[in-house]
C-alpha positions as CSV (number, residue, x, y, z in Angstrom):
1,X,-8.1,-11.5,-22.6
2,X,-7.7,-14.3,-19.9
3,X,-9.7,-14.6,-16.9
4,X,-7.7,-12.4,-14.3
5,X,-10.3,-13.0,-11.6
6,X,-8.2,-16.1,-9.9
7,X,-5.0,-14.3,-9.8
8,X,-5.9,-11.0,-8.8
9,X,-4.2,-9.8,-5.3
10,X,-4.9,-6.5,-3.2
11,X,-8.6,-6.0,-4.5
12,X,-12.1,-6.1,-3.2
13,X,-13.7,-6.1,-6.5
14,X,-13.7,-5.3,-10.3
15,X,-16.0,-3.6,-12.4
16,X,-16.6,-4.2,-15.9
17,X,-17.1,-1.7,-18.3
18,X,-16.9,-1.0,-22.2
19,X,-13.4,0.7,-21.9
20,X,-11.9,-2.8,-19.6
21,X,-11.4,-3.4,-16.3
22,X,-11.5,-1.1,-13.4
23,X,-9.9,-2.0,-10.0
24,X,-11.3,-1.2,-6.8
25,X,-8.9,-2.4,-3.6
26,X,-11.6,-0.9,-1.6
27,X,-15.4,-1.7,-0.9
28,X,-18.1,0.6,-1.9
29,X,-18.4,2.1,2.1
30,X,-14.2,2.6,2.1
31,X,-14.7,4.8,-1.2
32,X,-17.8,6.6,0.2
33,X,-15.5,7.8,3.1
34,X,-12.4,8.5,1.6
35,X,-14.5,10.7,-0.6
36,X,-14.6,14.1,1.5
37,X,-12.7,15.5,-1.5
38,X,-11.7,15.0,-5.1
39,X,-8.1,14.6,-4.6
40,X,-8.7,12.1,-1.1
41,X,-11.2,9.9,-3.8
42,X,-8.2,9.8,-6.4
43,X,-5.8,8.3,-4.4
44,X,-8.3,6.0,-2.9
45,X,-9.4,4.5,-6.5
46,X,-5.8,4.4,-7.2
47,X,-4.5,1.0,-8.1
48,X,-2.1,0.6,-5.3
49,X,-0.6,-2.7,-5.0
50,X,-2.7,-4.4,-6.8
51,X,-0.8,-7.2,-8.4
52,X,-1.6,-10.2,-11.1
53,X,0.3,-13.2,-9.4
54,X,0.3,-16.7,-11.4
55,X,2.6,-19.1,-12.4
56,X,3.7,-19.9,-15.9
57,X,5.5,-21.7,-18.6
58,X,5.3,-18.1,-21.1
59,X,8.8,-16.6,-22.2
60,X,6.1,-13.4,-23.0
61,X,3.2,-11.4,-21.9
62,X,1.3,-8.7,-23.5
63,X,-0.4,-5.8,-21.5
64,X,-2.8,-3.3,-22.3
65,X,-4.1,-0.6,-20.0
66,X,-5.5,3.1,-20.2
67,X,-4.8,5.3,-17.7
68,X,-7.5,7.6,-16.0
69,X,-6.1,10.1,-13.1
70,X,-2.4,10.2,-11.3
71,X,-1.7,11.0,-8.0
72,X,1.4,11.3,-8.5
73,X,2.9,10.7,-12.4
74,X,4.1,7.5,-12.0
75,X,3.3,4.9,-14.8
76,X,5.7,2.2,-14.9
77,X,4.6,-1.8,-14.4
78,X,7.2,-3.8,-12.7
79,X,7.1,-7.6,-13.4
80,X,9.1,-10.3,-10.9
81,X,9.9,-13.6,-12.2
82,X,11.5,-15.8,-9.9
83,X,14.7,-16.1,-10.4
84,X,15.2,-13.7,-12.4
85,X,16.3,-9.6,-12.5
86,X,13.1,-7.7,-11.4
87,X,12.3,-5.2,-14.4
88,X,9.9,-2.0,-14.4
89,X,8.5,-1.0,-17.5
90,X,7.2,1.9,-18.9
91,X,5.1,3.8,-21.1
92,X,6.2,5.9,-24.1
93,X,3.1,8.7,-24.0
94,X,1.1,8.1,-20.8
95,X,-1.8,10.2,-23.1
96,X,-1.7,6.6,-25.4
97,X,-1.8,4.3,-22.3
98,X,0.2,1.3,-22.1
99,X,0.4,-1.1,-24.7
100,X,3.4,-3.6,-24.5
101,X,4.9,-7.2,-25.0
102,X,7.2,-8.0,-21.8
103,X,9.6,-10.9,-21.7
104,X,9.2,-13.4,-19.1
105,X,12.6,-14.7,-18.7
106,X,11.1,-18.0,-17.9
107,X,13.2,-20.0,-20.2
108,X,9.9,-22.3,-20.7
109,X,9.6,-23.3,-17.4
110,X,6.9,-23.1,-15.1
111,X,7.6,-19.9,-12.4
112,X,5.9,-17.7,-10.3
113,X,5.7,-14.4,-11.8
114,X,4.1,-11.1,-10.2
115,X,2.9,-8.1,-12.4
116,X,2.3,-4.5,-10.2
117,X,0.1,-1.8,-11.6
118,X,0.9,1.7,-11.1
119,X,0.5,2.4,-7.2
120,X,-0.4,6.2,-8.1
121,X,-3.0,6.2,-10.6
122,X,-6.5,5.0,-11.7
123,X,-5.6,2.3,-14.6
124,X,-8.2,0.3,-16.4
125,X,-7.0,-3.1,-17.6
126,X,-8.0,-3.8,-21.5
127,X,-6.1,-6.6,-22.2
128,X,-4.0,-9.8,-21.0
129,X,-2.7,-12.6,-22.8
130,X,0.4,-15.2,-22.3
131,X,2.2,-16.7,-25.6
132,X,-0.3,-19.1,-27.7
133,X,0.2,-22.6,-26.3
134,X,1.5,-21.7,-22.5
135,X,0.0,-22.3,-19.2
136,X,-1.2,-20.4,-16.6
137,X,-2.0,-21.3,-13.0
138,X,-2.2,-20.3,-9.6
139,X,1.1,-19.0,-7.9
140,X,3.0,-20.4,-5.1
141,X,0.9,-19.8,-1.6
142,X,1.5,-16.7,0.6
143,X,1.8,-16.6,4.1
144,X,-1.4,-14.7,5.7
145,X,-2.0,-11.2,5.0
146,X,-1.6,-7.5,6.0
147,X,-4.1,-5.3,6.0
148,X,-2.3,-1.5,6.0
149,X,-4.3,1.5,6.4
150,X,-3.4,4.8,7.2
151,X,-1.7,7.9,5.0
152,X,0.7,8.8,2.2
153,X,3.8,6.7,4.0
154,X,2.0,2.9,3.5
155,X,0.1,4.5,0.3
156,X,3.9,4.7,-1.1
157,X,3.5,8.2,-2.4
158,X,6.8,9.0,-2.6
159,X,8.1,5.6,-4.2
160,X,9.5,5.7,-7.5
161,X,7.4,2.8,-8.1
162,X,5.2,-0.2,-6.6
163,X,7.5,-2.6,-6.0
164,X,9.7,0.0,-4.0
165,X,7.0,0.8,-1.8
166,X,7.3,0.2,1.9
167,X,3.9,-2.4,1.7
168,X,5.5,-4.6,-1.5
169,X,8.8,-4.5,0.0
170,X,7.3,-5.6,3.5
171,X,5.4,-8.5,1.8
172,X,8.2,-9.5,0.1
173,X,10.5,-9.9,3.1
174,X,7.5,-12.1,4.9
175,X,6.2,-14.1,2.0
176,X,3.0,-12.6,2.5
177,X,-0.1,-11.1,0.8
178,X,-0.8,-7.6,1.1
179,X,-3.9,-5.1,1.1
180,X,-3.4,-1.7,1.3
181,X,-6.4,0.3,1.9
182,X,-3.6,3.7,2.6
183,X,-5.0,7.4,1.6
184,X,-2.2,9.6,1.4
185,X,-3.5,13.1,3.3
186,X,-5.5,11.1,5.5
187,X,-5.3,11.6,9.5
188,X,-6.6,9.1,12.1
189,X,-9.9,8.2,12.1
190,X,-11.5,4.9,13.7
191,X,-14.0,4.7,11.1
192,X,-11.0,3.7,8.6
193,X,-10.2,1.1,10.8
194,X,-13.7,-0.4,11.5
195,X,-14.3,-0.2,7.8
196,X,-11.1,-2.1,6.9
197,X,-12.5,-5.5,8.7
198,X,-14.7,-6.1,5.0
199,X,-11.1,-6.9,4.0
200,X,-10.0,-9.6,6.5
201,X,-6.7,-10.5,6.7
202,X,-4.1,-12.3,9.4
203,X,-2.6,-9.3,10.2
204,X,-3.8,-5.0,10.3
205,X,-1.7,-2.3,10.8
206,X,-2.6,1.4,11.1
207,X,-0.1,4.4,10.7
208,X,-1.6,8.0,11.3
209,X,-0.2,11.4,13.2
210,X,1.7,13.1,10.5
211,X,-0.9,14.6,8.9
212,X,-2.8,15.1,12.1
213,X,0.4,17.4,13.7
214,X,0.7,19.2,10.0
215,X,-3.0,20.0,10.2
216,X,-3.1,20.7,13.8
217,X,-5.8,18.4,14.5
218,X,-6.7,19.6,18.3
219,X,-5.1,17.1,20.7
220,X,-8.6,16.4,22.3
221,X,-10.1,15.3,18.8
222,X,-7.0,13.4,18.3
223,X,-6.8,11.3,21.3
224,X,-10.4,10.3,21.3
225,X,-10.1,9.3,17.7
226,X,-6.8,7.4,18.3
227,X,-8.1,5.9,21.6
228,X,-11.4,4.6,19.5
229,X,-9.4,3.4,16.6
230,X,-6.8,1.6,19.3
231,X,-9.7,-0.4,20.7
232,X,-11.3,-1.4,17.7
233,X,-8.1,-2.7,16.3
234,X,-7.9,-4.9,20.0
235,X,-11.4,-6.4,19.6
236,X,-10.1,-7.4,15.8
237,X,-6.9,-9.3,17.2
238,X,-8.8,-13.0,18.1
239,X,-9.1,-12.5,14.0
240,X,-6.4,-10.4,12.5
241,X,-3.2,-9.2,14.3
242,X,-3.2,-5.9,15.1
243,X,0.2,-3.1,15.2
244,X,-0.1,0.1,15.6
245,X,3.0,2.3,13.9
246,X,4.4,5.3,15.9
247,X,5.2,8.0,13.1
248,X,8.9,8.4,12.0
249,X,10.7,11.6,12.3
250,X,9.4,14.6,10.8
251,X,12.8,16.3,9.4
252,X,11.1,19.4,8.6
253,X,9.5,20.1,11.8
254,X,10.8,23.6,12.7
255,X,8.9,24.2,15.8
256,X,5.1,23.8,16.9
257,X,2.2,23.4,14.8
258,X,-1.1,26.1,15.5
259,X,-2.4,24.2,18.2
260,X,1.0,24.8,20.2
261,X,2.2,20.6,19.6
262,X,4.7,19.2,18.4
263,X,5.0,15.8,16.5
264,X,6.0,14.5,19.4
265,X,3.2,15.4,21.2
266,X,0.8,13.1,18.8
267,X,3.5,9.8,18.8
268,X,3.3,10.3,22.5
269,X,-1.0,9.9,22.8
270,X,-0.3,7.3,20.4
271,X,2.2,5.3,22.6
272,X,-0.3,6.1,25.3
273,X,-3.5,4.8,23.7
274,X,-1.7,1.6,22.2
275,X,0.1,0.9,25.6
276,X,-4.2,0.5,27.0
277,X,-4.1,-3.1,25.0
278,X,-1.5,-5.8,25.5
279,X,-3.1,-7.5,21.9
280,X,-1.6,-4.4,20.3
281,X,2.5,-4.9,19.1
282,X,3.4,-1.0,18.9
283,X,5.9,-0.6,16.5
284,X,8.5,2.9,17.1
285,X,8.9,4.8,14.0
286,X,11.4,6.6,15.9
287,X,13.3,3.6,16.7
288,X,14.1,2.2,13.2
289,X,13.7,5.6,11.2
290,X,17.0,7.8,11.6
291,X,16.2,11.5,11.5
292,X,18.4,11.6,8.3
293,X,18.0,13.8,5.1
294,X,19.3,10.9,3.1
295,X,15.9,8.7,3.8
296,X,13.8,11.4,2.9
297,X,12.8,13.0,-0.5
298,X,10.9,16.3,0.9
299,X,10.8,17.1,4.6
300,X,8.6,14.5,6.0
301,X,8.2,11.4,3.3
302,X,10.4,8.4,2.8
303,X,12.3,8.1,-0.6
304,X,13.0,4.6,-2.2
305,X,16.2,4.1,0.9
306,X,14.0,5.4,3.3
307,X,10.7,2.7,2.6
308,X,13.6,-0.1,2.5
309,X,14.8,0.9,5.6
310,X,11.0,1.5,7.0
311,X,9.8,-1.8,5.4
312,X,13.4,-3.3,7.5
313,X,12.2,-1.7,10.9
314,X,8.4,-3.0,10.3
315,X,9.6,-7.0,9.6
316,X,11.7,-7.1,12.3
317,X,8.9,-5.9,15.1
318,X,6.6,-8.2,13.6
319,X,9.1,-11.2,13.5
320,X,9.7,-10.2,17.3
């Protein structure tokens, strides 16, 4: 298998074991604290976003991977070539893992090509090679990089695959690198955000409140949480850039949650806390996000149209 280490994107380590390689896009504290449950620890040791990026001469590749848990059963790999069609690839019997050859449609010369693992599960990487005789180098500079941490929205849960989440779409559109450090479930918590500065980046952007109004967090626990996340994320912006998402609409709101709130209720302490910090650009959910059926494929969570359109919304307040 070739070195992967120098073209390994959205990770904080790997770890080595008899069976391959194991990803980890979060440091051992991140995992710690996203482990208050089984099914929170899942989707934080998911392989979301992580990506091989390199640049190469091969008209092939060949991929090997086991798969451990889903968080959703998604098990396709997408591969981008430049200039050519994007493709997603699949496995036959997930129980088998993956085991494939994948054109490159290279046609010899040397491009950048980009190689997603499933965003939804645990994957262990057994083996990567390039056609005899290639070569392999690093891939065409990003610009900076956005750290995104928050729920099931920038974890992509509901995307049909990686490349259609709202955080490969986003980097994409910018020409930038991307971390994503999201735990779908999760509500705001400033620890999250204080943790997240092990990963660095040019840019940070938090996105909480939907989970917080469906499990009718009390408004006094969320506001001191969201004020203390808020003003850690402003003593982080002489380093990384910080934007603070106000949740999109919540379609299947029908009426208060037990605490007597409604969604709006948590966007507007949001607004509120964010408003405290002229470092912070606030970016309305509720602005860019129609209140339509058609972006949505339950009653609160984006489909594939909805994170294009969310991804949109997010480049264009942070072009502003």
């Amino acid at each position: 298998m070739l070195d992967i280490q120098p073209y390994l994107y959205g990770v904080h380590h790997i770890e080595q074991s008899d069976a391959g390689v194991v990803f980890h896009r979060m440091n051992a504290e991140l995992e710690a604290f996203y482990h208050y449950n089984d099914a929170a620890f899942l989707r934080a040791t998911c392989a979301t976003n992580v990506r091989l990026r390199f640049r190469t001469n091969s008209t092939k590749l060949y991929l090997k991977m086991a798969y451990g848990q889903f968080a959703r059963p998604i098990s396709c790999v997408n591969v981008l070539v430049e200039g050519a069609d994007p493709i997603c690839v699949d496995a036959e019997k997930v129980e088998e893992g993956f085991s494939k050859e994948i054109p490159l449609n290279t046609n010899g010369e040397m491009r950048d090509v980009q190689v997603s693992f499933p965003h939804l599960a645990q994957v262990v990487l057994q083996d990567f090679r390039l056609e005899e005789g290639s070569r392999i180098e690093a891939a065409s500079p990003l610009k900076g990089k956005m750290v995104f941490v928050g729920d099931l929205i920038f974890q992509g849960m509901t995307s049909s695959c990686a490349e259609n989440s709202v955080e490969a779409i986003f980097g994409r559109m910018l020409g930038c690198d991307i971390h994503n450090l999201a735990v779908g479930g999760a509500v705001m918590q400033p620890e999250a955000v204080r943790l997240s500065r092990a990963l660095g980046g040019t840019m940070v952007a938090i996105n909480f409140g939907v989970n917080d109004f469906a499990q009718a967090i009390p408004m006094a626990v969320f506001e001191l949480r969201t004020r203390e996340a808020v003003r850690l994320l402003a003593e982080d912006a002489p380093n990384r850039k910080p934007y603070v998402v106000v949740p999109i609409p919540f379609p299947g709101e029908n009426g208060p949650n037990k605490e007597g709130l409604v969604s709006e209720d948590y966007r507007n302490c949001i607004r509120k806390a964010a408003k405290e910090y002229p470092a912070i650009t606030l970016v309305e959910g509720m602005e860019f996000y129609p209140n339509d059926r058609k972006y949505f494929i339950d009653s609160c969570h984006p489909n594939d149209a909805g994170s294009a359109l969310y991804a949109d919304g997010f480049v264009k307040a942070v072009r502003v």
